[in-house]
FIDREN-35823 format. One record per residue: z negated, y negated, x of N, C-alpha, C in turn; residue in three letters; residue number from 1; chain. Coordinates in steps of 0.05 Angstrom, whole numbers, plus 5000, padded with zeros to 4 digits. Example, Ala and Ser with C-alpha at 12.3 -4.5 7.8 and 13.67 -1.06 7.14 Angstrom:
REM FIDREN-35823
> 4844/5114/5264/4844/5090/5246/4844/5066/5264/ALA/1/A;
> 4858/5045/5257/4857/5021/5273/4843/4999/5258/SER/2/A;
***
This chain:
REM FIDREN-35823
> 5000/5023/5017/5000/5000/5000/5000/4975/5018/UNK/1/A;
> 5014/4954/5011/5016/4943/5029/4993/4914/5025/UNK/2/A;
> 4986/4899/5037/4964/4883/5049/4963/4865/5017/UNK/3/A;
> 4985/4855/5013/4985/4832/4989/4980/4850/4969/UNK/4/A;
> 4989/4877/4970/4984/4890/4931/4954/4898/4941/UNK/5/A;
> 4938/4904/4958/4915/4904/4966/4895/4881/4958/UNK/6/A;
> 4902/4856/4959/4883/4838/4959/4890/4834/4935/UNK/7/A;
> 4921/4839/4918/4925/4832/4888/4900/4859/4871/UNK/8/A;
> 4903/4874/4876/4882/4894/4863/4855/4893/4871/UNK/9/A;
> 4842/4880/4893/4815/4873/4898/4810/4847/4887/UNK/10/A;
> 4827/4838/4885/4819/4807/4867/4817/4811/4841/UNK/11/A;
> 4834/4823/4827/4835/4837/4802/4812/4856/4797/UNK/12/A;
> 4807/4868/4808/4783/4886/4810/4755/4870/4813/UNK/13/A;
> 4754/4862/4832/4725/4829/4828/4722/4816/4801/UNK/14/A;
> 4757/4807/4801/4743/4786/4768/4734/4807/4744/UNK/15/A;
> 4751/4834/4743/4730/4849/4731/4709/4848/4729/UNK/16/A;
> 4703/4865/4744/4674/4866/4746/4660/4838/4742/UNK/17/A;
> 4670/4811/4754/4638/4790/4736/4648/4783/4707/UNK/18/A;
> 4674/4798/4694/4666/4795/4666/4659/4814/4644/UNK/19/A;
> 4648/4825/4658/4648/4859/4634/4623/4850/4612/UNK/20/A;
> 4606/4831/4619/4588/4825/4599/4600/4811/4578/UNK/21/A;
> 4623/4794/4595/4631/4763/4572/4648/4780/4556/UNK/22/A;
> 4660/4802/4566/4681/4820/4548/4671/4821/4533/UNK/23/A;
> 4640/4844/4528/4632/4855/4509/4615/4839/4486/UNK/24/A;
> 4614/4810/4498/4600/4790/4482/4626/4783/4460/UNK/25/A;
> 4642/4777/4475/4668/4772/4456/4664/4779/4430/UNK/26/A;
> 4668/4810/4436/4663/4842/4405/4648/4838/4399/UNK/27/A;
> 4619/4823/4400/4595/4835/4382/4597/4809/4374/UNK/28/A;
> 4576/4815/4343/4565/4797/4336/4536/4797/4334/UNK/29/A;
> 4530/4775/4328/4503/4756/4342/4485/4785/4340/UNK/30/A;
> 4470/4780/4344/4444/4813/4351/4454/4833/4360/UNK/31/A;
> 4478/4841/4359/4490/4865/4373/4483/4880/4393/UNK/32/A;
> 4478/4900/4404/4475/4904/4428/4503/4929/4442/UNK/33/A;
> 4516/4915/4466/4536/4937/4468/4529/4963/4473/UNK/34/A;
> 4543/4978/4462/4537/5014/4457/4564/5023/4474/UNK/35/A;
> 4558/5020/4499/4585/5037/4514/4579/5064/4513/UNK/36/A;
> 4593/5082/4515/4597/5106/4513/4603/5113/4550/UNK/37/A;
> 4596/5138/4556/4603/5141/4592/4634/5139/4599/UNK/38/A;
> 4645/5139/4622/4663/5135/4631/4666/5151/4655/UNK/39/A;
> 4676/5177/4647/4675/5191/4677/4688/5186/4707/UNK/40/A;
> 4679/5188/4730/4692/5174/4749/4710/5181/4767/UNK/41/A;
> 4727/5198/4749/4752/5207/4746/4783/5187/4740/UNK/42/A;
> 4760/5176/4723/4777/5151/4704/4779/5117/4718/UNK/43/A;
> 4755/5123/4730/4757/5091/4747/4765/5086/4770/UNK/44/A;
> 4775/5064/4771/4799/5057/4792/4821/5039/4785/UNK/45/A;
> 4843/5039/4803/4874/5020/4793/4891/5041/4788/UNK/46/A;
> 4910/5040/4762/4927/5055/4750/4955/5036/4751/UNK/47/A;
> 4981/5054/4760/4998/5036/4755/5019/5058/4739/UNK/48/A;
> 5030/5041/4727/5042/5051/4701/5072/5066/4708/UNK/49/A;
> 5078/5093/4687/5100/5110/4696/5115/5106/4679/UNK/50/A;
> 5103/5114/4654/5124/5113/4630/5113/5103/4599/UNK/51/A;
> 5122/5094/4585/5113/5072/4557/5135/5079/4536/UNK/52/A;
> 5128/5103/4529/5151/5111/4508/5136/5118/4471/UNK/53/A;
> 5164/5104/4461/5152/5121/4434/5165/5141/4424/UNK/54/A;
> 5153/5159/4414/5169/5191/4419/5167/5197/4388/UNK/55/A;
> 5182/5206/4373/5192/5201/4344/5195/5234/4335/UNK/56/A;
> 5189/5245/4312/5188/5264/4303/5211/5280/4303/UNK/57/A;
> 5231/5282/4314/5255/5296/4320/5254/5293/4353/UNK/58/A;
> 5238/5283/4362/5233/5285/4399/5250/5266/4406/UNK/59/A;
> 5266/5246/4395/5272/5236/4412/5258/5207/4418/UNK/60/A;
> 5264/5196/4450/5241/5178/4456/5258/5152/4461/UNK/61/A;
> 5248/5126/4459/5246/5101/4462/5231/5093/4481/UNK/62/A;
> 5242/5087/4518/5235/5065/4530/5221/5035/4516/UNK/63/A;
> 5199/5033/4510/5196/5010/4499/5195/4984/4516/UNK/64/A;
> 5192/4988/4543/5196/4975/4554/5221/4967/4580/UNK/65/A;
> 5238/4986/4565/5259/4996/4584/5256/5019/4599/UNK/66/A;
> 5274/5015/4626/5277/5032/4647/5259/5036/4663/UNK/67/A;
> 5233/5047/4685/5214/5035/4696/5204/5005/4690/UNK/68/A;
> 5191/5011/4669/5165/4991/4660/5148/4985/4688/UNK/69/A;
> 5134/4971/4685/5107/4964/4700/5082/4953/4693/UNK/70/A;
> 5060/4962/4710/5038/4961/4696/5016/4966/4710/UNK/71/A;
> 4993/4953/4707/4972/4965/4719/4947/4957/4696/UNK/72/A;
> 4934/4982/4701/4907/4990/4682/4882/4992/4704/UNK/73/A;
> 4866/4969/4694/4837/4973/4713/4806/4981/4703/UNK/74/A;
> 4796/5004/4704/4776/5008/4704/4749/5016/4706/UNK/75/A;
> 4740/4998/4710/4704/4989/4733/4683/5013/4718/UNK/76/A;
> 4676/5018/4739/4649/5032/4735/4632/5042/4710/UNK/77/A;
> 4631/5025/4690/4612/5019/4673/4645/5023/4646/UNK/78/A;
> 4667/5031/4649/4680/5037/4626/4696/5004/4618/UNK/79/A;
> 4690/4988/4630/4712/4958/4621/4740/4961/4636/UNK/80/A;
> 4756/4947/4625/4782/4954/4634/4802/4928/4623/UNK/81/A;
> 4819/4928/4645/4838/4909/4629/4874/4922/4632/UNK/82/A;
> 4880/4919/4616/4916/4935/4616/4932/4913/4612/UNK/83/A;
> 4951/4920/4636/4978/4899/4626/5000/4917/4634/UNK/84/A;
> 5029/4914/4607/5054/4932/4617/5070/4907/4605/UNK/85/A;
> 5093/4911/4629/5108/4894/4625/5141/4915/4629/UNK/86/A;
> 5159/4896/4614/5195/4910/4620/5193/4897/4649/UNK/87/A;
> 5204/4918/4665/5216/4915/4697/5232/4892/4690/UNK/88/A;
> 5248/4884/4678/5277/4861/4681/5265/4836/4658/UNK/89/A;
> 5259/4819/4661/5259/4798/4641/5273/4774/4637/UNK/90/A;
> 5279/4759/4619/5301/4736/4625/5277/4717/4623/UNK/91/A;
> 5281/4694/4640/5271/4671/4647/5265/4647/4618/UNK/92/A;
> 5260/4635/4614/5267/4610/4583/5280/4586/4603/UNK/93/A;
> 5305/4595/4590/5321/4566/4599/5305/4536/4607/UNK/94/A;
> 5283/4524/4585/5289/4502/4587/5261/4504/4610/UNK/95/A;
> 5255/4527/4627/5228/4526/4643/5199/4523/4636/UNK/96/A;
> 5200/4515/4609/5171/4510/4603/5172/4527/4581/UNK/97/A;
> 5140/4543/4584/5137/4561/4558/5130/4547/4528/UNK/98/A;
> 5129/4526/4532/5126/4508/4496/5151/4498/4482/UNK/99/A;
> 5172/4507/4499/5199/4498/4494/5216/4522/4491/UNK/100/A;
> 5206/4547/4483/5224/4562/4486/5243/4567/4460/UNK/101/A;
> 5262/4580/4452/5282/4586/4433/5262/4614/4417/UNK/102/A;
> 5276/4611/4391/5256/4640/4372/5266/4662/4388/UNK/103/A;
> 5286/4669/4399/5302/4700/4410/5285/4696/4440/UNK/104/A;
> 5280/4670/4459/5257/4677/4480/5229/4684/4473/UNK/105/A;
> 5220/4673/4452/5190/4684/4446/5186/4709/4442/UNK/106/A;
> 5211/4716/4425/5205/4741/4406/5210/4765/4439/UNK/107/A;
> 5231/4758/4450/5230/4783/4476/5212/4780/4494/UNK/108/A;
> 5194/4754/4500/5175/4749/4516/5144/4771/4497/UNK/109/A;
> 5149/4772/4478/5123/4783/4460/5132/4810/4460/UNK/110/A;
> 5155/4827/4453/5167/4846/4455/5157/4866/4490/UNK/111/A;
> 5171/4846/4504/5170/4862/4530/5140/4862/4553/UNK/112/A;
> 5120/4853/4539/5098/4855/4545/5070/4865/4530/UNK/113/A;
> 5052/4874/4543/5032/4889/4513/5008/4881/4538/UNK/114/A;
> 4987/4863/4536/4968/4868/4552/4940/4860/4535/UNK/115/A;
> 4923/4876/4541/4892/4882/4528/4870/4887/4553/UNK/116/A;
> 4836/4878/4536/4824/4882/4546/4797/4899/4530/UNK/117/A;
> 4781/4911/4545/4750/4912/4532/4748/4945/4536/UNK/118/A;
> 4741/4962/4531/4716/4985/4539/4730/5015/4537/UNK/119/A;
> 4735/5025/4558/4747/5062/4550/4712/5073/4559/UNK/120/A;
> 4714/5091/4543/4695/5115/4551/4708/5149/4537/UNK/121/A;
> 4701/5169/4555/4718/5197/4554/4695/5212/4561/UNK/122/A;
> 4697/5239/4551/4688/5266/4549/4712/5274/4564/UNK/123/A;
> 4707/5305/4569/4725/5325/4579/4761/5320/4558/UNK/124/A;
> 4752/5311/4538/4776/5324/4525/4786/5290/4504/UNK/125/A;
> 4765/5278/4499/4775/5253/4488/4770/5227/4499/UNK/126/A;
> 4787/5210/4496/4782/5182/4509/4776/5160/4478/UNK/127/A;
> 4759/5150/4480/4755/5125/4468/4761/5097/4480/UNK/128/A;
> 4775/5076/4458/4782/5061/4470/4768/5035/4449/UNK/129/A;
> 4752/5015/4457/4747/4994/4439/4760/4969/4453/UNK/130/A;
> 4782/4958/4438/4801/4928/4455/4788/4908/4435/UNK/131/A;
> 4778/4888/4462/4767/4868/4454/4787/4838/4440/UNK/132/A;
> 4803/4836/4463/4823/4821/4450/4855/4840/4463/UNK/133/A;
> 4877/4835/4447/4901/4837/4459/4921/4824/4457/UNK/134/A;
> 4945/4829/4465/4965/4800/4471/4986/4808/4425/UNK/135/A;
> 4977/4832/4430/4986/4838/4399/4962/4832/4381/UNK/136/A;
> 4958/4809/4367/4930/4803/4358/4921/4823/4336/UNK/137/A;
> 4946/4841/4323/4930/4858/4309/4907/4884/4316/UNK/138/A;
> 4910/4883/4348/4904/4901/4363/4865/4884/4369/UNK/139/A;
> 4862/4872/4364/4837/4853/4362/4816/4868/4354/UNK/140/A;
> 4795/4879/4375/4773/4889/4355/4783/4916/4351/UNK/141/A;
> 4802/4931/4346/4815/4959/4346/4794/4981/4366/UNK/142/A;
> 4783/4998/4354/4772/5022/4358/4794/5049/4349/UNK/143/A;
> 4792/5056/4372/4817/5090/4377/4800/5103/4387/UNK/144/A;
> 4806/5134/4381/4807/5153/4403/4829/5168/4397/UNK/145/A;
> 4826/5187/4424/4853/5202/4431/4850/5226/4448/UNK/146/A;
> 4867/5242/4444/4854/5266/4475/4881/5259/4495/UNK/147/A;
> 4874/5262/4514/4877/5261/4546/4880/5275/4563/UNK/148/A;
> 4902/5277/4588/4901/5290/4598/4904/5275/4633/UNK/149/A;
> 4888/5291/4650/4887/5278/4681/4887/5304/4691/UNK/150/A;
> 4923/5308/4707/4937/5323/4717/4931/5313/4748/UNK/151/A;
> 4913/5317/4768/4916/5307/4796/4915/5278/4797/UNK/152/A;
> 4933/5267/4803/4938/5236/4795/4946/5215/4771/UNK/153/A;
> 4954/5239/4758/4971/5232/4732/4959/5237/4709/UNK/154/A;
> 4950/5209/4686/4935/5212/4668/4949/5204/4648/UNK/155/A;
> 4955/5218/4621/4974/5215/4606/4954/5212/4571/UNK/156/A;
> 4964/5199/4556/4948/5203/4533/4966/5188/4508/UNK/157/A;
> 4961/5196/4479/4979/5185/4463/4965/5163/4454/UNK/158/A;
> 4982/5146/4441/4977/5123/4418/4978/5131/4386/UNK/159/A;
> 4962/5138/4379/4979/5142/4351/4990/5126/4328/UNK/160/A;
> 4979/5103/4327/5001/5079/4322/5005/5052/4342/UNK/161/A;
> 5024/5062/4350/5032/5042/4370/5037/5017/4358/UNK/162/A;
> 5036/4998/4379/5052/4974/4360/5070/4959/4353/UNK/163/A;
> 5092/4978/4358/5115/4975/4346/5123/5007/4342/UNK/164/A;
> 5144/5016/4321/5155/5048/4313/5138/5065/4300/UNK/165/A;
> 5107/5048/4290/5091/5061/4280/5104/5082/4248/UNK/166/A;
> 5111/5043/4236/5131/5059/4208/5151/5080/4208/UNK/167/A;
> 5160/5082/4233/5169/5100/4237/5172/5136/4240/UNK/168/A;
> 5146/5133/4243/5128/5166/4247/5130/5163/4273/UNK/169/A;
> 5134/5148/4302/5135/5152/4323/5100/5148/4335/UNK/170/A;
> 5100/5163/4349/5068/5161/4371/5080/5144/4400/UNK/171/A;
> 5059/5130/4405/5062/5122/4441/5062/5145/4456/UNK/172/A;
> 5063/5143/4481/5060/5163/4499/5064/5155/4526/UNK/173/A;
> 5034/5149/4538/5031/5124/4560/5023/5143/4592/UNK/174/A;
> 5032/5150/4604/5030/5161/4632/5024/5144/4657/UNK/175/A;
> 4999/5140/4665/4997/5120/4691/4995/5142/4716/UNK/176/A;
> 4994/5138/4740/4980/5142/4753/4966/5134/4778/UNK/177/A;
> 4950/5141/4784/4925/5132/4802/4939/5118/4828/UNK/178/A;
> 4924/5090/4828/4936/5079/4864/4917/5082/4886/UNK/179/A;
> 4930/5087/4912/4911/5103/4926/4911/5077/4943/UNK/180/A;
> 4891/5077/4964/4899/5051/4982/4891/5058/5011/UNK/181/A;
***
């Protein structure tokens, strides 16, 4: 790994960690107390992303983010985490500023990106996921689980309504795996 994606994932990894409280303050309300669930440490670490597909009831699958997507998933010690996937190729907004863009740049700028934050915790066989905020606001507050699988480096797990192809009968089907350094 080379020196700059090094200090890009230790920096990323720091601001974690000093906000895992403000995360979980976010989710609760007033008296709450957060109820994380464990996080085996199997699971923690930097994840960079393989594949982001939605896979549809006759098998066939949708790149949702194209051809090699990208992505990295972080998560600290204590089960907080933050995910971002983005399309490998994106077009620029002509007029340079993001308050100026055209409806066809917003809509592919919102399209070709999905990023979330707030709490996984996993057993042997299921992962729980509570997202505190995400860049899809219906995803806000959203409690999942799912079962999981961590093949060596490679940890794969479904969506079952994704957020987009859901009407469709399609599931996500998200494959990271582990960065070593």
């Amino acid at each position: 790994m080379s020196f700059i994606k090094r200090a890009f994932v230790a920096c990323l990894i720091a601001a974690m960690a000093a906000s895992p409280v403000l995360a979980a303050q976010d989710a609760m309300k007033p008296g709450e107390m957060a109820d994380h669930g464990m996080v085996p440490t199997a699971l923690v670490g930097a994840w960079t992303l393989v594949r982001c597909d939605n896979v549809y009831p006759d098998g066939h699958r949708v790149e949702l983010y194209g051809p090699n997507p990208t992505g990295m998933w972080l998560i600290d010690a204590q089960g907080d985490y933050m995910m971002q996937i983005v399309r490998a190729k994106r077009l620029p907004f002509a007029a340079n500023d993001k308050s100026k863009g055209t409806p066809e740049e917003y809509r592919a700028a919102s399209m070709d990106s999905n990023a979330h934050y707030g709490h996984v915790s996993a057993d042997d066989k299921v992962m729980h996921s509570d997202i505190v905020h995400a860049s899809f606001p219906n995803w806000d507050g959203r409690s999942s689980q799912t079962s999981y699988t961590l093949q060596g480096d490679e940890l794969t797990y479904r969506v079952a309504k994704p957020s987009s192809g859901a009407a469709e009968g399609a599931y996500g089907e998200v494959v990271w795996r582990r960065v070593r350094s």
